[in-house]
C-alpha positions, -999 to 999 in steps of 0.1 A, spaced: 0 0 0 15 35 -10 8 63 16 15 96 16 18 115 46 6 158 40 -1 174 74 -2 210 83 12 219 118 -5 217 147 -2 253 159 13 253 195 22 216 193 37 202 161 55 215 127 39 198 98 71 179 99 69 165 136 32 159 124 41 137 93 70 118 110 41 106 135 15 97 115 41 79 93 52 60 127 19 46 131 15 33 99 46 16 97 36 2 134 3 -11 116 18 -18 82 56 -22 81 56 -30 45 36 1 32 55 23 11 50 57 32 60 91 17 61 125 40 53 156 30 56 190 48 22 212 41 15 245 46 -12 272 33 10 299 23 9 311 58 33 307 89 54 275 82 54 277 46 93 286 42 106 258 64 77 230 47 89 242 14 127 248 21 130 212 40 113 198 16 133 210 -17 167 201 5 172 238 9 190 254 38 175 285 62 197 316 62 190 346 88 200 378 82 196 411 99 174 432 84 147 463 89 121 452 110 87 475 106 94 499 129 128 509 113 152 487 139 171 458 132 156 421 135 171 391 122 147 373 99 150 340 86 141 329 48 149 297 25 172 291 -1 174 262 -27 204 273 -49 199 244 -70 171 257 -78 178 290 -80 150 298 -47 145 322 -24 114 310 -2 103 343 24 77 349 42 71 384 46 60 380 86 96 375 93 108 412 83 76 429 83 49 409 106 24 424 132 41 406 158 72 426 156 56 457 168 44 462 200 7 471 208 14 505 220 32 511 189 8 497 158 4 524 135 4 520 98 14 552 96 51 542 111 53 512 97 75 500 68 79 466 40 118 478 37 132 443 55 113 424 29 130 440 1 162 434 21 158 404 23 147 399 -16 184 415 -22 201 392 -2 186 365 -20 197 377 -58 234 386 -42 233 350 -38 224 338 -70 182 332 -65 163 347 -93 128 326 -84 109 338 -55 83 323 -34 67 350 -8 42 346 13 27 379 20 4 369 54 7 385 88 20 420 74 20 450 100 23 477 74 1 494 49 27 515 29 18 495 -6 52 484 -7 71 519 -9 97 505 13 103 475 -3 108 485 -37 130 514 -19 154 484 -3 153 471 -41 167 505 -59 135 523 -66 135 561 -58 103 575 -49 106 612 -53 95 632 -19 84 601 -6 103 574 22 100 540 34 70 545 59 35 546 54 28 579 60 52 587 33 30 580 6 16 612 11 49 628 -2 53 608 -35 54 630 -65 74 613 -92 91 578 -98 128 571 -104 139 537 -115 173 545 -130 189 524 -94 167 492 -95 185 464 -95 192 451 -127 190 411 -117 154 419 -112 143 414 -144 153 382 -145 137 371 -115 102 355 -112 79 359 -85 51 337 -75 32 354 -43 12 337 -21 -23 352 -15 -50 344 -3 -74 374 3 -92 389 -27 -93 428 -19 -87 457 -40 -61 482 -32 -87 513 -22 -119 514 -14 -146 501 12 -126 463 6 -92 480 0 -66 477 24 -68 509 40 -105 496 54 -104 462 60 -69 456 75 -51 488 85 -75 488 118 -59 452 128 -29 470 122 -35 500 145 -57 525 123 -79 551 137 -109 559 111 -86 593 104 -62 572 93 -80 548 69 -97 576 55 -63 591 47 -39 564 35 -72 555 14 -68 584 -3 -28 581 -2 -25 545 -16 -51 554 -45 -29 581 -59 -1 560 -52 -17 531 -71 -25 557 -105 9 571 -99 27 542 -100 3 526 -131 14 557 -152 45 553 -144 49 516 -155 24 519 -182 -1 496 -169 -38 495 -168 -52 513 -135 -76 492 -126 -71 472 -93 -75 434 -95 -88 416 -67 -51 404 -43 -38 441 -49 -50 452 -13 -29 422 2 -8 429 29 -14 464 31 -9 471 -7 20 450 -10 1 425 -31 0 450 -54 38 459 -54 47 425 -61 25 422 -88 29 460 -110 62 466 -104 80 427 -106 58 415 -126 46 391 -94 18 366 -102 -8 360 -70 -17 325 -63 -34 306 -38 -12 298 -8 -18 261 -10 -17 257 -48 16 278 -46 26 254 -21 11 224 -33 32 229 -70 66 236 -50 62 205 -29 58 186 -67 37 157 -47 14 153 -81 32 128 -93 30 104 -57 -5 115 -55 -19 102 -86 -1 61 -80 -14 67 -39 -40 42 -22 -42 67 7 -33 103 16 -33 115 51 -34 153 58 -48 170 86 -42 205 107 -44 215 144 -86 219 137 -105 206 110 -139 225 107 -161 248 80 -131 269 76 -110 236 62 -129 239 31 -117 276 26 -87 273 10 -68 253 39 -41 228 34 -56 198 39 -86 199 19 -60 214 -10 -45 186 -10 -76 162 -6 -87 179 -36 -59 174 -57 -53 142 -47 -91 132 -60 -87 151 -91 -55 133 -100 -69 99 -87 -104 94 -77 -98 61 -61 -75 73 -36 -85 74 3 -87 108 18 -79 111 56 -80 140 78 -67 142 115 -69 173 136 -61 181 174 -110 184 170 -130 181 142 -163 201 137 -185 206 111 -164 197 83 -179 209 46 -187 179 24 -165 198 -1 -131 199 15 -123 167 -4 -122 143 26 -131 104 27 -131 106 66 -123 131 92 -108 119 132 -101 139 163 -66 122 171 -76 125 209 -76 88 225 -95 99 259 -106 135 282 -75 154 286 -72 192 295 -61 213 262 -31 222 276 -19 180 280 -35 174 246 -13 204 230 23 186 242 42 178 220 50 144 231 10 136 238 1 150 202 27 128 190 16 100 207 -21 103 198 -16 111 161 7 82 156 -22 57 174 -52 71 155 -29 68 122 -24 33 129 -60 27 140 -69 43 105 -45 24 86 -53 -13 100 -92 -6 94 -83 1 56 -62 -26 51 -83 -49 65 -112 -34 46 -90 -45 11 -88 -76 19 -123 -83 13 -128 -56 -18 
């Protein structure tokens, strides 16, 4: 039997790949024969550059770079030279968690680290990019990145509130390696860049915005946006992902030419687990919860979905930390708490009891369905 192994990390507990080394114990415990194949997963999200680094044989690098608030952090990213890949997630230079809650304001906040970090990765030979763009403190439509990565925005800075100032575009500095360099950008949101779904509204408030302020930066990032689409000759109109990550979607995707994907199908393709999916008898995926939301553009049920696209016959299995409500559309056979009896959620969240119950449950899973062949 050929079983692959796709689990998301259990937040608080397990990495995807703690996750899939257990669930890949328990089958072997049940089935020592079975031909077992582990997969990291991730949506795009936190965890995607380490699922898609470790799995590509890449190596982490951690450089010091601009954090949002203009000091110095040191954020991690992926390389795969062999490749030619640069795997970032933006969170690491430029997340919400790097600024404290007395100090979230997108007005003070900047994307420059991200661009940083971009640099670093063409000085060492990557010219493919995949960034995941979740997370973001900022709203300054990418003004300090493409700053970091030779732009010159005339009367203008790196920080949010800068857009205000921007007049005229220079791009006589930009790198030149950039225009050989691709970039595929996780997103998963489908706002505009201005307007009652724009960024300004629906995520600079997360991010510290008074109303003031929205109203403002609205009005900042849509001049910005026709600015910046005269400059480079595009057409004006906003496409649903610009308004990701405070603008930054749409950075990525006017100026280098960045094409916005679903996290997991991003994902998904990087991972290249077609090919094991379509000759699989089972898949197992899972996440910390499986509910309404798995449906929704999660992991797990991207992968259940592929998986049953490329081969209907295949068993889809989800295990989660507690299941509820799960859509009939999320592309799973079956869905199991991994709990084995009443614990407290803080016992049930250790890593050695999550370990212990998903690798159980797997095998319990896995000795039903072989058993179940026999008599097919």
């Amino acid at each position: 039997m050929k079983i692959i192994v796709a689990i998301d990390s259990l937040k608080g507990s397990l990495t995807s790949l703690e996750a899939g080394a257990a669930a890949r114990d328990g089958i072997l415990s049940a089935l020592p024969n079975a031909e077992v194949k582990v997969f990291p997963l991730a949506d795009g999200g936190e965890g995607t550059c380490a699922a898609i680094t470790s799995a590509l044989d890449g190596v982490l690098k951690s450089v010091e770079v601009t954090d949002p608030l203009g000091e110095m952090v040191a954020a991690q990213f992926g390389e795969v030279l062999s490749k030619k890949l640069a795997v970032i997630e933006m969170a690491n230079a430029a997340g919400l968690p790097l600024v404290p809650e007395d100090k979230r304001n997108p007005l003070n906040t900047t994307t420059y680290g991200v661009g940083e970090l971009i640099k670093v990765a063409i000085g060492d030979g990557c010219r493919n990019f995949i960034i995941g763009i979740g997370g973001s403190a900022t709203n300054d439509c990418g003004l300090g990145m493409l700053t970091a990565l030779g732009y010159e925005f005339i009367g203008g800075g790196i920080y949010g509130r800068d857009l205000e100032k921007v007049s005229a575009i220079d791009d006589s500095n930009v790198l030149p390696e950039l225009k050989d360099c691709t970039f595929r950008i996780a997103c998963d949101v489908t706002n505009p860049l201005t307007g009652a779904n724009g960024c300004s509204a629906v995520y600079a408030p997360q991010k510290g915005a008074t109303p003031e302020i929205v109203k403002v930066m609205d009005a900042w990032i849509k001049n910005f946006g026709e600015l910046s689409a005269d400059f480079l000759k595009l057409d004006s109109e906003s496409i649903p992902g610009d308004g990701a990550a405070g603008g930054l979607g749409f950075a990525f995707r006017s100026y280098l030419r960045g094409e916005l994907l679903p996290g997991v199908e991003l994902v998904l393709d990087a991972l290249n687990i077609a090919d094991d999916l379509r000759t699989a008898d089972v898949l197992i995926t899972g996440e910390g919860r499986l509910d309404y939301q798995t449906a929704q553009g999660k992991a797990p049920s991207g992968v259940a979905k592929l998986a049953k696209k490329l081969n209907p016959n295949v068993i889809t299995i989800g295990l989660g930390g507690s299941v509820a409500d799960i859509s009939d559309d999320a592309g799973l056979d079956a869905a199991f708490a991994i709990l084995r009896e009443p614990m407290t959620l803080a016992n049930a969240m250790n890593k050695d009891v999550a370990q212990k119950n998903l690798s159980e449950t797997t095998a319990q899973i896995i000795r039903l369905i072989d058993r179940a062949k026999r008599f097919c």
